[in-house]
C-alpha positions as CSV (number, residue, x, y, z in Angstrom):
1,X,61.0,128.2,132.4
2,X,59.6,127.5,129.0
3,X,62.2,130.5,127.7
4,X,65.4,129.4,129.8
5,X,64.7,125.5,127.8
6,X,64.0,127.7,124.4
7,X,67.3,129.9,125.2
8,X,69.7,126.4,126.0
9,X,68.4,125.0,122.9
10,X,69.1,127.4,120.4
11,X,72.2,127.9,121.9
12,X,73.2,124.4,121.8
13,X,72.0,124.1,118.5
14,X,74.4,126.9,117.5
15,X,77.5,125.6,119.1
16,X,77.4,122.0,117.8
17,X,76.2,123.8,114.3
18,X,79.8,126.2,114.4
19,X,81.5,122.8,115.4
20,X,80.5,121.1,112.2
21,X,81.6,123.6,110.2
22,X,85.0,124.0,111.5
23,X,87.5,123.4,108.8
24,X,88.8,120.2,108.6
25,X,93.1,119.9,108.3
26,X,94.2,116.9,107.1
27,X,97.8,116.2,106.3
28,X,98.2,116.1,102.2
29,X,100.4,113.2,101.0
30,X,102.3,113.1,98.1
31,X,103.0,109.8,96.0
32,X,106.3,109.9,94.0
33,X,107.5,107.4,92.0
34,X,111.3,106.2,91.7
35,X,112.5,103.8,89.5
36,X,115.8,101.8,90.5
37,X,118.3,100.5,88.1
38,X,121.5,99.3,87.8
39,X,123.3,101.8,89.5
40,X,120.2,104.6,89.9
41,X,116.9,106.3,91.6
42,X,115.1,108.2,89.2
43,X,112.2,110.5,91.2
44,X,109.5,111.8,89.6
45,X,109.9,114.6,92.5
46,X,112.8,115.2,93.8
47,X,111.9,117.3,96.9
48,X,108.4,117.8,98.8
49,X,107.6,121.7,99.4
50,X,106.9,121.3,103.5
51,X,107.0,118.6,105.9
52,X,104.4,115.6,105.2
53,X,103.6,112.5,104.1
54,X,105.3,110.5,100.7
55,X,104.5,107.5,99.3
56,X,107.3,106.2,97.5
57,X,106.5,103.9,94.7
58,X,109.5,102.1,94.0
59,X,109.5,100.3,90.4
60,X,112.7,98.1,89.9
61,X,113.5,98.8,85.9
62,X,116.8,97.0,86.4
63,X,118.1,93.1,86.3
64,X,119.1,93.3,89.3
65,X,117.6,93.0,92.9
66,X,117.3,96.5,94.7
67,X,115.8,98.2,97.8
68,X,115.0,101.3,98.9
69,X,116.1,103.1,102.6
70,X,115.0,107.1,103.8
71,X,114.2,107.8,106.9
72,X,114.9,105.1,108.7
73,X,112.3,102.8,106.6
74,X,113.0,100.6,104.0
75,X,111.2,98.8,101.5
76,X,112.2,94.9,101.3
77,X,114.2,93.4,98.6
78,X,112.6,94.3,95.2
79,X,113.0,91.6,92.1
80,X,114.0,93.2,88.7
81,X,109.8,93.8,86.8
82,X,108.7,94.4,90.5
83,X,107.1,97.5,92.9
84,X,107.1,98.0,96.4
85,X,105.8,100.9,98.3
86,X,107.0,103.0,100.8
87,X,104.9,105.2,103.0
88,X,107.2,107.9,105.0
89,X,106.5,110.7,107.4
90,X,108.8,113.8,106.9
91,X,108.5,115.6,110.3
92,X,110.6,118.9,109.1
93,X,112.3,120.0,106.5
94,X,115.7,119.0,105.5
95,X,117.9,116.7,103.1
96,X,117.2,113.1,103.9
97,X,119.3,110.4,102.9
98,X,118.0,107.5,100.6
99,X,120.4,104.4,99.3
100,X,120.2,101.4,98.2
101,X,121.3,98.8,101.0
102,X,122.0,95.3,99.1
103,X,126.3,95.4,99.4
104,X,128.2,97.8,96.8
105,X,125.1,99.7,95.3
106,X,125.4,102.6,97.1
107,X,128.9,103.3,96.2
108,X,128.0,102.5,92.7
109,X,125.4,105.6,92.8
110,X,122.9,104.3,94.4
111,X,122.8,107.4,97.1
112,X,121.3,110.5,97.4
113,X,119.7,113.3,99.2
114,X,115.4,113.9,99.0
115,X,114.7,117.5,99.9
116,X,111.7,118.6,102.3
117,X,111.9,122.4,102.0
């Protein structure tokens, strides 16, 4: 009996010790910066190499009130001097649409596409 309670032991000692060292995957997210003028996004990345998380730091360098859409998300309105962040989850890889949404921007150049290869 003694050996049966020995034998379950070091068994379960080995399976919750494998379990622990399982490799952990974790999503990596990128941060990218884009600062919006009058009529502009400037990224400091342009395109993400595979399907993830960004965080979008969006710095208004302009005199003019800007915001920021992709993906369905959108930051609010950002005053000329001010940030706002943007966390987004790219679920596959394609162009995605970004603008700027306050009337006239857009068509003024404030458009593009962000690339998830």
């Amino acid at each position: 009996m003694r050996r049966l309670i020995a034998s379950v032991l070091v068994l379960s000692a080995l399976v919750v010790g494998s379990a622990s060292a399982a490799p952990q995957h974790t999503a990596a997210t990128t941060a990218i910066t884009v600062n919006a003028g009058e009529f502009f996004f400037k990224f400091s990345k342009s395109s993400i190499l595979k399907p993830g998380t960004v965080v979008f730091t969006v710095k208004n360098v302009g005199h003019l009130a800007h915001d920021f859409k992709i993906n369905n998300k959108k930051t609010p309105l950002i005053q000329p001097g001010k940030s706002a962040t943007l966390k987004v989850v790219f679920t596959s890889a394609k162009k995605y649409a970004y603008l700027c949404t306050v009337p006239g921007h857009a068509a003024q150049g404030m458009q593009g596409k962000f690339t998830v290869r």
